[in-house]
C-alpha positions as CSV (number, residue, x, y, z in Angstrom):
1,X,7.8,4.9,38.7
2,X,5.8,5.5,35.4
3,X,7.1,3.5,32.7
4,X,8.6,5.5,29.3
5,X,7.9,4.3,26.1
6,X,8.8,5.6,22.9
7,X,7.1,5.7,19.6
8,X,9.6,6.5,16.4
9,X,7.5,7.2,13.3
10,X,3.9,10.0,14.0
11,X,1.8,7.7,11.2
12,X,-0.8,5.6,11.7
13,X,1.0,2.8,13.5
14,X,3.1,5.0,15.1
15,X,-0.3,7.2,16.7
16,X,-2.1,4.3,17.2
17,X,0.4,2.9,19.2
18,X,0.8,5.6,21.2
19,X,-2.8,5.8,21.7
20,X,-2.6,2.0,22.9
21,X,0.2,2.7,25.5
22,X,-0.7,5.9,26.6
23,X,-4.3,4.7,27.6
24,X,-2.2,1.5,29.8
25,X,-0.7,4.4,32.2
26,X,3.0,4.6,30.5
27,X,4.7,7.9,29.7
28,X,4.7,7.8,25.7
29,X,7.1,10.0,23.4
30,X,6.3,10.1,19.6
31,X,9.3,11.4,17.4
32,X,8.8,12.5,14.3
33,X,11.8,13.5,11.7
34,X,9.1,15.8,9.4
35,X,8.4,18.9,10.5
36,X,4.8,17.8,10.8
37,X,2.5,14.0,11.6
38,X,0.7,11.8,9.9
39,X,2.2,13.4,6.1
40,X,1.4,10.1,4.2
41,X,-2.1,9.9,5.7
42,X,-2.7,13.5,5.1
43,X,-1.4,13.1,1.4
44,X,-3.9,9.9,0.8
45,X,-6.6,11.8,1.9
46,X,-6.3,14.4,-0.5
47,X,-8.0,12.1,-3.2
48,X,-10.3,10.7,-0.1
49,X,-9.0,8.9,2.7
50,X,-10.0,5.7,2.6
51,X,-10.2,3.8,5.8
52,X,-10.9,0.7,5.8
53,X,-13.1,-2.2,3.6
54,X,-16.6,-3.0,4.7
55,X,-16.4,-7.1,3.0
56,X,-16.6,-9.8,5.6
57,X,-13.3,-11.0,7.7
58,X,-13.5,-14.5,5.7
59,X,-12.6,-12.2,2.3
60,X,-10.9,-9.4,4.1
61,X,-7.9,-11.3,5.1
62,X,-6.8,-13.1,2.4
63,X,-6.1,-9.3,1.0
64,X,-2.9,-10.1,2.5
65,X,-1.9,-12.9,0.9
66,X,1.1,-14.9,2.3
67,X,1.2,-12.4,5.6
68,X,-2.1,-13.3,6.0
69,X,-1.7,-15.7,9.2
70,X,1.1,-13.5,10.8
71,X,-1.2,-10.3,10.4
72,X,-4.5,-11.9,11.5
73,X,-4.3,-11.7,15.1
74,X,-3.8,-8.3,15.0
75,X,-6.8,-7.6,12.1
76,X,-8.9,-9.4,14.6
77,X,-8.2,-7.6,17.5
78,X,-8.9,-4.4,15.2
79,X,-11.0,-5.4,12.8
80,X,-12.8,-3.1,9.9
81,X,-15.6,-2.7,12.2
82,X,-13.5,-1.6,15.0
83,X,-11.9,1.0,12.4
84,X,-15.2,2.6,11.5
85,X,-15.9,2.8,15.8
86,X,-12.7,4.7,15.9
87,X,-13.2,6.9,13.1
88,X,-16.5,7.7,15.0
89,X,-15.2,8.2,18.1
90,X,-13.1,10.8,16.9
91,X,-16.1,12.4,15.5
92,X,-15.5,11.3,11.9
93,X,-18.8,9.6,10.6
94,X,-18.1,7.0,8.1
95,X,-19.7,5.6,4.9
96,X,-19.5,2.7,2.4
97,X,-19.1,3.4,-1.2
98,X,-20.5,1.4,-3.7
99,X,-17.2,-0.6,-4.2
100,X,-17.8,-1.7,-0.3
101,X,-14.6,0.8,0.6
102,X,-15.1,3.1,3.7
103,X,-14.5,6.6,4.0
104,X,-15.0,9.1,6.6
105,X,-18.1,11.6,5.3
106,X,-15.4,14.5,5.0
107,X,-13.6,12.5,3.3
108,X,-10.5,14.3,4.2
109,X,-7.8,12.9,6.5
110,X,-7.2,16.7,8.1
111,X,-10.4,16.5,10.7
112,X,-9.6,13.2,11.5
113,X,-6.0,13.6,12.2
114,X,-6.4,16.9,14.2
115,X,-8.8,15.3,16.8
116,X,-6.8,12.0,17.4
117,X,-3.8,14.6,18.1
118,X,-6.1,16.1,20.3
119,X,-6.5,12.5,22.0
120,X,-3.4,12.0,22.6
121,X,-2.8,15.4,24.1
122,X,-5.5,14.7,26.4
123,X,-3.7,10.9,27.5
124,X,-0.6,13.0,27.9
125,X,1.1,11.6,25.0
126,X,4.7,14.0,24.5
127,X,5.2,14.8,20.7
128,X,8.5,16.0,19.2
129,X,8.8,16.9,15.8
130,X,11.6,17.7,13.7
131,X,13.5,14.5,15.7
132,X,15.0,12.3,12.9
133,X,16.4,9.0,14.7
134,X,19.5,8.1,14.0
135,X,20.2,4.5,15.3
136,X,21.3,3.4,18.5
137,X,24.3,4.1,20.6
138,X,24.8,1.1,22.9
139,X,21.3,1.2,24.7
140,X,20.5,4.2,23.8
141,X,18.2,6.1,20.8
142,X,20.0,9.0,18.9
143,X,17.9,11.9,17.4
144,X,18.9,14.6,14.8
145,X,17.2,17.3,16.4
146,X,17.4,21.5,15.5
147,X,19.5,21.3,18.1
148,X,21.6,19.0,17.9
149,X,22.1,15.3,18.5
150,X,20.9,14.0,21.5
151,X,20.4,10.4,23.2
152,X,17.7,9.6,25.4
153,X,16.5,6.0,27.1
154,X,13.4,4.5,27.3
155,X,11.8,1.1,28.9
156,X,10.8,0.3,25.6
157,X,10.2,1.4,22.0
158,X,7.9,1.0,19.2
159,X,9.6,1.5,15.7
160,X,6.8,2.8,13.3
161,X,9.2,4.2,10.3
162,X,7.1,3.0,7.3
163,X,8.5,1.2,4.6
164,X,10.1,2.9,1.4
165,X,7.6,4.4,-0.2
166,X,7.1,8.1,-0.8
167,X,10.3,8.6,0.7
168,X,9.8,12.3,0.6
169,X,7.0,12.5,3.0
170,X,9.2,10.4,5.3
171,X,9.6,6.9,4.9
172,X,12.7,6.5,3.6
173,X,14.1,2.7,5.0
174,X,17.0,4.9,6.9
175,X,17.0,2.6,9.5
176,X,17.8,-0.8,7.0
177,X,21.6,-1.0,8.3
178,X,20.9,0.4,11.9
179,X,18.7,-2.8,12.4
180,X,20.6,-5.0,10.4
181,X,24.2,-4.0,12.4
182,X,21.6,-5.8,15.2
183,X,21.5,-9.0,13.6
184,X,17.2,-8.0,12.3
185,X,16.5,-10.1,9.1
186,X,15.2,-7.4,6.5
187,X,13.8,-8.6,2.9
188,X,14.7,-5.7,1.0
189,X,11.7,-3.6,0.3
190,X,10.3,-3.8,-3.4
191,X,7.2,-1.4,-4.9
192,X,3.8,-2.1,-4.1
193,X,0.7,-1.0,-5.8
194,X,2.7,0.8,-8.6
195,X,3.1,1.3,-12.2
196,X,4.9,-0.6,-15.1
197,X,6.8,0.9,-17.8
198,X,5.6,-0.4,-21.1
199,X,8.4,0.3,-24.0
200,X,5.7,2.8,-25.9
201,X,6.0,4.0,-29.2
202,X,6.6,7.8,-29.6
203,X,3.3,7.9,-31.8
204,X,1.4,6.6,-29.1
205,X,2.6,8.2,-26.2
206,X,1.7,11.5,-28.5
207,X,-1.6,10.6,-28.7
208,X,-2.5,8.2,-26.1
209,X,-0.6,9.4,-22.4
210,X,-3.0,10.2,-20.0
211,X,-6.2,8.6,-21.3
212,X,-8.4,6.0,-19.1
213,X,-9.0,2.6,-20.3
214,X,-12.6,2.0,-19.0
215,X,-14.7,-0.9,-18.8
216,X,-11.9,-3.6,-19.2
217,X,-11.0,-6.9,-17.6
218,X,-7.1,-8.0,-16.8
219,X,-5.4,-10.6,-16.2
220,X,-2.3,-12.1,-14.3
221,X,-1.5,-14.9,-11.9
222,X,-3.6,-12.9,-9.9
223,X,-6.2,-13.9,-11.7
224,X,-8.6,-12.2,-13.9
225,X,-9.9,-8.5,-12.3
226,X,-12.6,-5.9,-14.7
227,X,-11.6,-2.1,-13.4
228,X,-10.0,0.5,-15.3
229,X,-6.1,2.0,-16.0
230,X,-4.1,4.6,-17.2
231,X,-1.8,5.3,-20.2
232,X,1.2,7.2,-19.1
233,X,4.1,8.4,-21.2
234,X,5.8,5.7,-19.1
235,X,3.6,2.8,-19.1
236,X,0.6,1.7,-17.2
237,X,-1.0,2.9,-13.8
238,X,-3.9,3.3,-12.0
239,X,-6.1,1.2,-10.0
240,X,-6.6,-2.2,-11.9
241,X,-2.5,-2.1,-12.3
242,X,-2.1,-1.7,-8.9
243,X,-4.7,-4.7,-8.4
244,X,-1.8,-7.5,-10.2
245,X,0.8,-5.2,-8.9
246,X,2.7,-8.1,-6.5
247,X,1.9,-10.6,-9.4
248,X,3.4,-8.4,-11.9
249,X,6.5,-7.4,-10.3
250,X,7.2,-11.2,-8.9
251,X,6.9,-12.2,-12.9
252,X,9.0,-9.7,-14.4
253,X,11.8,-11.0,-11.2
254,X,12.0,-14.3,-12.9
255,X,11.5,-13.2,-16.3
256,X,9.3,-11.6,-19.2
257,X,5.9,-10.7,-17.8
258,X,2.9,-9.2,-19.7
259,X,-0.4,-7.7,-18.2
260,X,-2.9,-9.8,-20.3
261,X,-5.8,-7.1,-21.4
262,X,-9.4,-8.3,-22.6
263,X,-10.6,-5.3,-24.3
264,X,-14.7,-6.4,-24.7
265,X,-14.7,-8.6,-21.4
266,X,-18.9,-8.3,-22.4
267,X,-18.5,-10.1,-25.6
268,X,-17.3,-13.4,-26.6
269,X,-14.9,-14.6,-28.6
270,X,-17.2,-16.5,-30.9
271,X,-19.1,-12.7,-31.2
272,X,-16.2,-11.1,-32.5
273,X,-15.1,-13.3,-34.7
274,X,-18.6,-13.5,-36.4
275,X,-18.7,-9.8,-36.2
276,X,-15.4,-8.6,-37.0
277,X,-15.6,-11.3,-40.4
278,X,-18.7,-9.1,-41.5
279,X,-17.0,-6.2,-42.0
280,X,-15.9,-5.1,-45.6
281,X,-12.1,-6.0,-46.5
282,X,-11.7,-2.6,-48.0
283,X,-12.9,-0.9,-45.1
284,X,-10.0,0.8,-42.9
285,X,-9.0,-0.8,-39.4
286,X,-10.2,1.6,-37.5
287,X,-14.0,1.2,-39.2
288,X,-13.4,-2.3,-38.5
289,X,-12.6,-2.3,-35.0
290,X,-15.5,0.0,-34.0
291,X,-18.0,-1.5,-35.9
292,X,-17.1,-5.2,-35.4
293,X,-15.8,-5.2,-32.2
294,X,-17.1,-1.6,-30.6
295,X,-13.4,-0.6,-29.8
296,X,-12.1,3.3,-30.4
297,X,-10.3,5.3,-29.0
298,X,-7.3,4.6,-26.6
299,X,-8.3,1.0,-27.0
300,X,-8.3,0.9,-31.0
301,X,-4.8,2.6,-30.5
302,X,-3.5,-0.3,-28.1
303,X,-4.7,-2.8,-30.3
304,X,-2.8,-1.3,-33.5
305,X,0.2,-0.6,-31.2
306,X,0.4,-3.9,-29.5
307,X,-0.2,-6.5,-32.6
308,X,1.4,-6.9,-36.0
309,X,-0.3,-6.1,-39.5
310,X,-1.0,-9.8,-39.7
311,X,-3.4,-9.8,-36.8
312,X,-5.2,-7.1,-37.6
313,X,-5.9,-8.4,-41.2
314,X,-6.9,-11.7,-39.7
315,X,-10.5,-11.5,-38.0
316,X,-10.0,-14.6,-36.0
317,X,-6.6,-13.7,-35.0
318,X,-7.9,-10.0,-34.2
319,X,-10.7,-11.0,-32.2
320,X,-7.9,-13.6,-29.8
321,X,-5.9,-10.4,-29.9
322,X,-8.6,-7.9,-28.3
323,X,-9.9,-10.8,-26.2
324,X,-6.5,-11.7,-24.4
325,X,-3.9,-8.6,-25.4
326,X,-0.5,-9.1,-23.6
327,X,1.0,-5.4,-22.9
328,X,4.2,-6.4,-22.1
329,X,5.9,-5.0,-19.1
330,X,9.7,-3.6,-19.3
331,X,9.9,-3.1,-15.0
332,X,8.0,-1.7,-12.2
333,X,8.2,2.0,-11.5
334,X,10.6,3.0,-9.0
335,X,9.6,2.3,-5.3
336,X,9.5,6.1,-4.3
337,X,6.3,6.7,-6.9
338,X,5.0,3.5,-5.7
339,X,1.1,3.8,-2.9
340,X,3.3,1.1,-0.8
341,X,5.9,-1.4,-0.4
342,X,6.8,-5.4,-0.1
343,X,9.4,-5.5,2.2
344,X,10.5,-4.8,5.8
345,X,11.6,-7.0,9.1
346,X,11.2,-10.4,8.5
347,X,8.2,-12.2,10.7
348,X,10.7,-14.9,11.7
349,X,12.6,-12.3,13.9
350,X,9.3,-11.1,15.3
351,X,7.2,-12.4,18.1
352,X,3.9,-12.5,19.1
353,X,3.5,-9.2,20.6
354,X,5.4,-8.0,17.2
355,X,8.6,-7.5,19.7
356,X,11.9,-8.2,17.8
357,X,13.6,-11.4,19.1
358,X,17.1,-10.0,18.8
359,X,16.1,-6.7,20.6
360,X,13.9,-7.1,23.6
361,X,12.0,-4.0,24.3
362,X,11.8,-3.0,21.1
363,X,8.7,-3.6,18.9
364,X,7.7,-2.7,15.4
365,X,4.4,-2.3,13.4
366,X,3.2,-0.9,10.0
367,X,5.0,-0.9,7.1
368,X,8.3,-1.5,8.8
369,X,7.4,-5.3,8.8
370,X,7.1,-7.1,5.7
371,X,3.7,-7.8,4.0
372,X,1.7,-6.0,1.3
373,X,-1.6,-5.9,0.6
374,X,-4.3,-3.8,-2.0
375,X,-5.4,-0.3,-1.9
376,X,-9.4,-0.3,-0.9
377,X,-8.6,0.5,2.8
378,X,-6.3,-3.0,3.3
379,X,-3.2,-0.9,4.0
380,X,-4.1,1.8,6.6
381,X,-6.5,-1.3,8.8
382,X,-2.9,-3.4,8.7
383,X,-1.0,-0.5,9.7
384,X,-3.3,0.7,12.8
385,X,-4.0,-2.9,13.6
386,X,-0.6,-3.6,14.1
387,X,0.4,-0.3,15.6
388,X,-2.1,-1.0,18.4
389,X,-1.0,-4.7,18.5
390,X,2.7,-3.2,19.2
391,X,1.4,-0.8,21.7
392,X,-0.4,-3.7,23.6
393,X,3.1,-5.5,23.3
394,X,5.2,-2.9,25.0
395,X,2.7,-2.3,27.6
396,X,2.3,-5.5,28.7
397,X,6.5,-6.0,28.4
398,X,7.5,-3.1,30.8
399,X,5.0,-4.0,33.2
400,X,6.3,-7.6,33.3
401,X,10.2,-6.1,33.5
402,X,8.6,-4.5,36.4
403,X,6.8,-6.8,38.3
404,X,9.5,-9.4,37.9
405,X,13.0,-7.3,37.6
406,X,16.6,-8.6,36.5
């Protein structure tokens, strides 16, 4: 009898896991609660869906900080290379971009995800939408459905819900206390790659929200990192935020935490000072900063905004002040704005295979288990690494439970 495996989440993980299992022989069900798949995919491809990172496995990994070794088998079973041989296979040529990130020569999730549905279809893969799962009675899996509730039983399962991001495209951490009433160890999930709010002042918000800040270098216990950010009525976001996100937030948990700005990373200290000194007493800050240190703009306004009269008298004290200016951070933004989370089933309650040790049968990948990692293509490798890892998991299981039966 063909074994049935079911797949709750239609992401990444969820797809490729069904794409893993399906290909074994076994039956394979993917429920989805939206009305539609792949909705968090499709929404990070709007900007350009990046896939993966084209940097060498020995810097790859440690992207992933302390889930490195837990995620590594399954990055090297599927590997950034082995992403871009997918990609192709589905007919989506990729590139590199100049910051080494990999993107399918659309750019555009849509193509991508229509012919891996068309995949599946063709391994026989069963999808139901509009199936919201609803937690277990006894052995069984219960589905809000538009029609109803119903139960159905499986040989196994893969649970590929996401983590608690962008709740409203459907990753909403529902299933917290339906795993927990199991006896799964859950660290509660926390934002990832998100903002800060920054305790602005109305003057600046007026003149400043919105505006890039280019050509800067930051720095955190992450260490120090040159990109670029965004002003927001708020606080900070944007890409070099997001890059001292997990050292941020991790801060502000055990206290006040600042995001330490060097506004001319190109020039030193000694430079400024020498140059800033040169310029005429009587001559107004704002002369003074762009002639003595090259600053205008959205950065001359964060300099007056973030240090006291004092400072910006002082030319030795201004020139510390643009080299190392702390922004300080009131807390992160709130998880369901955030590109990701921290979070998710613990990996001491997970084996091997990425099966739960208090559930046999039932597996879990993606964002569901906790670890975090960058944006560059990081997140989406991790998820359909380990969605494929947990596919080769349940495979392998049922087909042991049937060649050696209770």
């Amino acid at each position: 009898m063909t074994k049935r495996i079911a797949i709750i989440g239609g992401g990444p993980a969820g797809l490729m896991a069904a794409e893993t299992i399906s290909a074994a022989g076994c039956a394979v069900t993917v429920y989805e609660g939206m009305p539609t798949l792949g909705r968090k995919l499709l929404m990070a491809g709007k900007s350009g869906l990046n896939l993966t990172h084209a940097e060498p496995m020995e810097d790859f990994l440690p992207r992933f900080g302390a889930a490195r070794e837990r995620l590594e088998p399954s990055l090297r079973q599927f590997d950034n290379r082995a992403v871009r041989a997918w990609a192709e296979g589905l007919g989506s040529l990729t590139f590199v971009g100049s910051s080494g990130r990999v993107f399918p020569m659309a750019m555009k999730a849509s193509p991508l995800l229509r012919a891996w549905i068309a995949r599946l279809d063709g391994q026989g893969v069963t999808i139901r939408t509009r199936h919201r799962w609803m937690g277990f009675d006894e052995d069984a899996l219960v589905f809000e459905t538009p029609d109803g509730r119903r139960t159905d039983r499986f040989d196994a399962v893969v649970l590929a819900l996401g983590g608690a991001s962008w709740p409203r495209l459907g990753s909403d951490a529902a299933f917290m206390p339906w795993l927990a009433a199991k006896g799964v160890e859950i660290a509660p999930f926390r934002p990832a790659n998100c903002g800060f709010e920054v305790a602005w002042s109305a003057p600046f918000i007026a003149r400043f929200a919105g505006q890039p800040v280019k050509a800067i270098a930051a720095h955190s216990d992450a260490g120090t990192i040159r990109g670029e950010f965004v002003v927001s009525r708020q606080g900070i976001e944007g890409s070099l935020v997001y890059a001292h996100a997990a050292a941020l937030r991790d801060g502000l948990e055990r206290g006040p935490t600042a995001l330490v700005l060097d506004l001319a990373p190109d020039r030193s200290r000694d430079r400024l000072e020498r140059d800033l000194g040169r310029q005429p007493g009587k001559a107004s800050f704002a002369n003074r900063l762009r002639k003595g240190a090259g600053l205008d703009g959205v950065k001359a306004g964060l300099v007056r905004e973030l240090t006291t009269e004092a400072v910006r008298r002082d030319p030795l004290a201004l020139a510390g002040a643009i080299k190392a200016l702390a922004v300080p951070l009131v807390r992160p933004r709130p998880i369901a704005e955030a590109i990701s989370s921290a979070g998710g089933v613990c990996w001491s309650g997970v084996d091997a295979g990425l099966m739960l040790t208090r559930l046999p049968g039932v597996f879990v990948a993606g964002e569901m288990l906790d670890w975090e990692a960058p944006t560059g293509g990081y997140l989406l490798t991790a998820c359909l690494a380990t969605g494929k890892r947990a596919g080769a998991g349940a495979a392998e299981w049922v087909k042991a439970q049937a060649a050696h039966p209770a």
